[in-house]
Structures are given as structure tokens and as C-alpha cells.
N, C-alpha and C positions, 0 to 999 in steps of 0.2 A: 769507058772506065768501069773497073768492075764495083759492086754493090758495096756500098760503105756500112756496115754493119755494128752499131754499138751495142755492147751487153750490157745492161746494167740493174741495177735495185732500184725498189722504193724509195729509201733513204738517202739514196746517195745523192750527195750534193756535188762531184768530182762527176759524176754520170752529166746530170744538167749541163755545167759548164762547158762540157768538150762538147756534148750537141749544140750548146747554142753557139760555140765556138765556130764550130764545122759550120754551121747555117751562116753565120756572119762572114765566114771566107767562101760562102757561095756553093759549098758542097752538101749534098744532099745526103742524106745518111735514116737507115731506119732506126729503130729501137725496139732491141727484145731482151727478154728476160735472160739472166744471170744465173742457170741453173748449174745444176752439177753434170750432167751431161753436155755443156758446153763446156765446162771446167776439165772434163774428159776428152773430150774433142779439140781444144786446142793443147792438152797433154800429149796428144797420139800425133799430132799433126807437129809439133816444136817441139817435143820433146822436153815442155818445160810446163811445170805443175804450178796452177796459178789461183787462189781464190778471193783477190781484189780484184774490186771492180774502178773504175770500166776495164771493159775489154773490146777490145775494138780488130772487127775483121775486115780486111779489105781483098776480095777474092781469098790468095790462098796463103797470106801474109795476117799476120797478128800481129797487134801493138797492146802490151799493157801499160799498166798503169802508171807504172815506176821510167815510163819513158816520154810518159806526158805533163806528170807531175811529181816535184820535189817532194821531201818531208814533212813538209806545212800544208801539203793540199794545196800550192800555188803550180799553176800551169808554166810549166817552163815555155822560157822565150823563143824555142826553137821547136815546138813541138809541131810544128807543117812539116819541118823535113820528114816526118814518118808518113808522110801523104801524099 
């Protein structure tokens, strides 16, 4: 399986959640920073301009934020299907 990559901030409390998420369904995942050259890098690669975090790469596949969690910052119930 290829490397589970989360973007994320300091403050972000939606960052925590999906790794500890990940960790609890057994998948391993690193954490790196949320810069604007990743902000670039998944513009060039999807075609889609994003600067919420998380961001989450898995190989050569992106998942943001808005597909892991609702408007409230609750993690949607379905959010493995992107994994």
C-alpha cells in the first residue's frame, strides 16, 4: 500500500482527529506540514486549489478536507471509503 501522508497545522484540531482516526483503524500514516508548496502540489497534480487542512495523500490520490468532514468539523461516517 502506498504511504499514507497527512498535511496538517499546528492548530488544527480536524488534523489530530483523522490521524488518530487512521491509527485506530490500523493504518499508519506520517505527518507533515501544510505548506503552500503542498498547496501547489496538489493544485498541479488535481487540478483543484485547496487551503484547508487536512490534506491527505495516499500515493498519487488526494483526499481533502471537505470529504472527510461536514460543516461542524464532524468526521463524516463514511470517511474509509476514501482509503
Amino acid at each position: 500500500m502506498p504511504e499514507v501522508i497527512v498535511y496538517s497545522t499546528p492548530t488544527c484540531p480536524r488534523c489530530k482527529l483523522i490521524i488518530s482516526e487512521l491509527q485506530k483503524a490500523g493504518m499508519s500514516c506520517s505527518e507533515k506540514e501544510f505548506t503552500p508548496d503542498v498547496m501547489a502540489e496538489c493544485a498541479c497534480c488535481t487540478g483543484i486549489s485547496t487551503r484547508e487542512a487536512p490534506l491527505v495523500q495516499i500515493g498519487s490520490i488526494w483526499i481533502f478536507a471537505n470529504d472527510l468532514f461536514d460543516r461542524n468539523g464532524q468526521l463524516l461516517s463514511g470517511w474509509r471509503r476514501n482509503f
